[in-house]
N, C-alpha and C positions, 0 to 999 in steps of 0.2 A: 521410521519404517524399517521392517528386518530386511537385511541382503537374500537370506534364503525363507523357505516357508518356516513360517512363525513358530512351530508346533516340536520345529529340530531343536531349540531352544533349551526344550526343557526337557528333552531325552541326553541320557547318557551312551555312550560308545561302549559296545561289545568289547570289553578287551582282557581275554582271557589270560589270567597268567602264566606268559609261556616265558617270561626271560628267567635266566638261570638253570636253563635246565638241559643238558649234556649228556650224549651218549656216550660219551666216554669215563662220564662220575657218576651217573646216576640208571639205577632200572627206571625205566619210564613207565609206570604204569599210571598215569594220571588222563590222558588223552586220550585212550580207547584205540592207541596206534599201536601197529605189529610191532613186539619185543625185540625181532631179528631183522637180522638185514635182508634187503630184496636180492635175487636170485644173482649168480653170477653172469646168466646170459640177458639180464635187463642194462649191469651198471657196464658189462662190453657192447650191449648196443650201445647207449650215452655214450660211452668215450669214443665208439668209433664216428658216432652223429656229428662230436664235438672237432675231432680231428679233418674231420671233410670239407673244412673250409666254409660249411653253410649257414654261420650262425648271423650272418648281417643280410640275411634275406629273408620277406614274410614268410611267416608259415602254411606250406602247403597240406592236407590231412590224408589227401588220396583217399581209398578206400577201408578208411577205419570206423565209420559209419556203419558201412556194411559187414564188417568182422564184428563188432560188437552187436551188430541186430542177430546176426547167426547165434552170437552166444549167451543172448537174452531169448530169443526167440520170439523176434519179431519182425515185419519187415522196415527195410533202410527209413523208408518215409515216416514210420511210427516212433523214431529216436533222433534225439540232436546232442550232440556233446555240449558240454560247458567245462568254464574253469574251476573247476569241482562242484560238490552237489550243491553247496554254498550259492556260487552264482544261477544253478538251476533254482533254487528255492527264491530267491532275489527276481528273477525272470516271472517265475509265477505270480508272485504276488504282485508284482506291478504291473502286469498284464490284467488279471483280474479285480484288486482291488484300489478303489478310488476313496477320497475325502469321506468318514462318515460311515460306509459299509461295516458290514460287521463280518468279523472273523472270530470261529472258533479255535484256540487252541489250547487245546488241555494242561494243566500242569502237575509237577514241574515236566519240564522237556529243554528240550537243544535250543538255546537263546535266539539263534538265527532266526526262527520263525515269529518269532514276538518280533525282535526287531526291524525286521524288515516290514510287519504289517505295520508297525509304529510311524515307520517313514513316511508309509503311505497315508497315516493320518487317519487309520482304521478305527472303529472301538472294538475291542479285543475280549472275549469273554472262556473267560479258563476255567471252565470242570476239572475238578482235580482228581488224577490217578488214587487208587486204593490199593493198596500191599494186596487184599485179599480179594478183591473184585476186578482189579487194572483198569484197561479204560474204560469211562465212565461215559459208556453209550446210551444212558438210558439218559443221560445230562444233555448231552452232545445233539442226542436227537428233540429233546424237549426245546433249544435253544435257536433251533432253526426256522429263518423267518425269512420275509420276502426280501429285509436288507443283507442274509445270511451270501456273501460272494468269495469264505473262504473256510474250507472246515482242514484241519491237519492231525493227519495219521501217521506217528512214528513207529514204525515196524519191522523193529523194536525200539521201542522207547529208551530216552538218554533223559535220567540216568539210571531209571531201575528196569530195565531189559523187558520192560510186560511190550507183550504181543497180542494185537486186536486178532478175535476172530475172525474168518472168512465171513460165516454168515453176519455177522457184524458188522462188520464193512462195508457187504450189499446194502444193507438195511439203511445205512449212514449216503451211499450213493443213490438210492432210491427216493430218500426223503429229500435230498436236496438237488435236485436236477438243473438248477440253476447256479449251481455254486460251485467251485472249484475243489475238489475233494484231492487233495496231496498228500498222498504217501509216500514217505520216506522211509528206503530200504536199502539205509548206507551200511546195513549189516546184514544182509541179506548171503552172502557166505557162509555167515555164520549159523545162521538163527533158518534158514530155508524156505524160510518164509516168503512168497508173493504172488502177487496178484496183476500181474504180466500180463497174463493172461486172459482176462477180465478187460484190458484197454477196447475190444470189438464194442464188447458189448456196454458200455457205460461212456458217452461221453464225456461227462466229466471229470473223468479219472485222469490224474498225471501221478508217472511214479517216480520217484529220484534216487538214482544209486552214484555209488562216489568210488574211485579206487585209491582211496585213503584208509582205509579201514585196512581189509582184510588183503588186500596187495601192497601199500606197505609204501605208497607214493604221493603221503600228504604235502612231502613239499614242492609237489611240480603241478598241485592244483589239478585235477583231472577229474571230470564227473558227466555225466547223462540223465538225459531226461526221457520218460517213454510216454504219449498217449497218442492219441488216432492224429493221420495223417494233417486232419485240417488246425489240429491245435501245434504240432509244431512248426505249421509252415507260419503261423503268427508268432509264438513265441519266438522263430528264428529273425524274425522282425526287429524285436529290442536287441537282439545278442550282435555285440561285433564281429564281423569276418574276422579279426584274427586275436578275439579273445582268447583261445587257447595255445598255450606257446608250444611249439615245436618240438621240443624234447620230453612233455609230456605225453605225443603221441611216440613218438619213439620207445618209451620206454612201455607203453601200454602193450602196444603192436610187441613186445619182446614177452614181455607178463603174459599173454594169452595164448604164446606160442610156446610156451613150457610151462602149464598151470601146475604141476606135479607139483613142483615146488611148494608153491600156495597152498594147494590141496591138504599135501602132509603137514605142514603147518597149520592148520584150521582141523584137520582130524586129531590134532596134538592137543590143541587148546582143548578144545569142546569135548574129547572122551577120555580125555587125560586129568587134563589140570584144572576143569571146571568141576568135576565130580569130588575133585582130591581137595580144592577147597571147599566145597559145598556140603562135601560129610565131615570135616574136620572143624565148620560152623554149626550143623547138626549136632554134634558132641559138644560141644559144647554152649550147645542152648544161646546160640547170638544170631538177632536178626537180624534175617537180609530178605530182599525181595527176589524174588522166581526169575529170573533172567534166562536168555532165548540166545543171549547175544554175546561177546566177550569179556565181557564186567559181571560183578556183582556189589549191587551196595549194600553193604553193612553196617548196622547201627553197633558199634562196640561202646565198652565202657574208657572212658575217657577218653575221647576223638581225637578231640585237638593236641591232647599229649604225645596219641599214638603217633598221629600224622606225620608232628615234629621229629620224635623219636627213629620213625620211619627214615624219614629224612638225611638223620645225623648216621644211618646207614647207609644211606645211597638209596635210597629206594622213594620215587615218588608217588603219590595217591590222590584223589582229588578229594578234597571235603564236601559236602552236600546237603543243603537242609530240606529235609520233607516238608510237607504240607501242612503239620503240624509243628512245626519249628524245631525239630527235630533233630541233629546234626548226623551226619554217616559219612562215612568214607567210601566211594568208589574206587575200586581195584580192579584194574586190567587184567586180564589172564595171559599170562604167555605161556612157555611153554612148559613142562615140567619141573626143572629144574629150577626155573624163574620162580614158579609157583611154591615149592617146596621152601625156597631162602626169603620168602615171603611171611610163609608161616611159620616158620625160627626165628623170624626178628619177630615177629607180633607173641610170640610165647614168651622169647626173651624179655620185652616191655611189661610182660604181666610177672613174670617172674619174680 
C-alpha cells in the first residue's frame, strides 16, 4: 500500500530550471522577472527590518491587508495575502477541487495550475490557446458540466501574453456558477487588465496577483487573493497564520509607498522596449504571438542554436513549445537598453 495517495506516484515535480543562473553573469530574461533592481527605499527598509533585532519572532502583518485593498480597490475582507500567487492558486484548488472533478485549463499556460489540480487527483481538460484566436472560449464553454469545479483564466497568459476578453470572461462566469473561475493577474501592471471589479457581482470569481512580476520581489514569495467576503474567510481556513514571512511584508509596505519607481519601469518596458522588439520582429517577418504582458514568444529559425548562443553571451531566454510542437523562445522585456543588446546578439547569431 502507497505511504501517500497513489495517483502522486505517477506525476512528476514542477521544477523549473532555475540553477545556474546569476545576476551578476547573466541578463535574466527567462522568468518573466524585472531586469533591474528593486528600489533603494525597499532594500533600506530590509536592512533596517533586519537590523532591529526581530527576526526570531513570528510574523506580525498589521495593516497590510488594508493598504493593498486601497490599492486594488477593494474592501480588507475581500483580499487575503499569500506566499506568492503560487500558494493562492494552490489554496484555490484544494479548496474547491476533490478526487475525480474536472478542471479546465487551457493550454500551454503556467504549470502551477495543472499541477496543483494533478494533486488533487482532478481530470483536467486543456482547450488549447490560438496565435490568432487566444483563448479558446468557445472550448472552454462547451466543456462545462455539472463535474466542471475549476475553470482557469490567465490574464495574461504565460507564455504567449493572449488576454481574455471582459465580455468573455462574463460569459465563462455565467456558464459556470458552480465552479471556481480563477483568474490570474500576476501581470496585471503590465497588461492593465482586470476584473477586480467584477468580485460583487460573480461569486465565483477569485482573482490572483503576485508582487513578483512587475515589483521585482520573487524571492521573498509575496502574493493575494481577491473575491467576495465569504470566499476568503474559507480560503483563509487552509492558509497558515504565518505563511508569509516578515520581510516580505516589509518590503511590499516600502514598494507601495514609493510606486514611482515601478511605474517608470513598467512605462519603459511596455512603450519603449516592447514596441522596439515588436517592430524589429515585424521586419523581419518572424513570428510571435500578440502579448499584453512583458514577454513575447517567438518562433525564430533555429531555436535551440539561438538559445544556446544567447547564452554563451550572457543572456538567458526560455525555450517553449506550442501546441503544435513547435519550439519558440520566450524573451523578457526590460528595459531599453536590455532590449537593444538583445537584439545585437540575435542579429549577431544570424549573421
Amino acid at each position: 500500500m502507497a505511504l501517500f495517495k497513489e495517483h502522486l506516484y505517477q506525476m512528476a515535480a514542477y521544477a523549473p530550471p532555475l540553477e545556474g543562473r546569476s545576476v551578476e553573469k547573466h541578463l535574466l530574461l527567462d522568468f518573466n522577472e524585472r531586469t533591474l533592481p528593486v528600489s533603494d527605499e525597499v532594500v533600506e527598509a530590509l536592512c533596517d527590518f533586519i537590523r532591529s533585532g526581530q527576526l526570531q519572532k513570528y510574523p506580525s502583518y498589521g495593516d497590510i491587508v488594508s493598504e493593498l485593498a486601497e490599492y486594488v480597490g477593494v474592501s480588507p475582507e475581500q483580499l487575503m495575502i499569500t506566499n506568492g500567487s503560487d500558494q493562492g492558486i494552490d489554496l484555490v484548488v484544494r479548496a474547491a477541487v476533490s478526487k475525480g472533478d474536472r478542471a479546465i485549463i487551457p493550454a500551454p499556460s503556467f504549470a502551477m495550475y495543472r499541477q496543483c489540480a494533478e494533486v488533487e487527483d482532478a481530470e483536467i481538460l486543456s482547450p488549447e490557446y490560438d496565435r490568432e484566436t487566444g483563448y479558446p472560449t468557445g472550448e472552454v464553454l462547451a466543456e462545462i458540466s455539472v463535474d466542471t469545479r475549476l475553470i482557469v483564466v490567465a490574464q495574461p497568459n504565460n507564455p504567449c501574453g493572449t488576454i481574455v476578453s471582459r465580455d468573455d470572461l462574463q460569459m465563462i462566469l455565467r456558464a459556470a456558477p458552480d465552479a471556481v473561475v480563477l483568474v490570474d493577474e500576476c501581470y496585471y501592471e503590465y497588461s492593465q487588465q482586470t476584473v477586480v471589479d467584477l468580485v460583487d457581482k460573480y461569486p465565483n470569481l477569485v482573482v490572483a496577483r503576485t508582487f513578483s512580476k512587475t515589483w521585482g520581489l520573487p524571492s521573498l514569495r509575496f502574493g493575494f487573493l481577491v473575491s467576495q467576503a465569504n470566499n476568503i474567510e474559507q480560503l483563509l481556513k487552509i492558509r497558515g497564520p504565518y505563511d508569509i514571512n516578515q520581510l516580505s511584508i516589509v518590503a511590499v509596505r516600502a514598494a507601495l509607498a514609493a510606486p514611482d519607481y515601478t511605474k517608470d519601469y513598467v512605462r519603459e518596458v511596455m512603450e519603449e522596449s516592447k514596441p522596439l522588439l515588436e517592430s524589429w520582429l515585424d521586419e523581419r517577418k518572424i513570428t510571435y504571438w500578440p502579448s499584453t504582458a512583458n514577454y513575447i514568444w517567438a518562433f525564430f529559425k533555429q531555436p535551440d542554436q539561438l538559445a544556446a548562443y544567447l547564452q554563451e553571451q550572457g543572456i538567458l531566454v526560455r525555450p517553449k513549445m506550442d501546441p503544435e510542437g513547435k519550439l519558440g523562445l520566450r524573451v523578457t522585456l526590460g528595459n531599453l537598453e536590455q532590449t537593444r543588446r538583445v537584439i545585437e546578439s540575435i542579429e549577431a547569431f544570424y549573421r
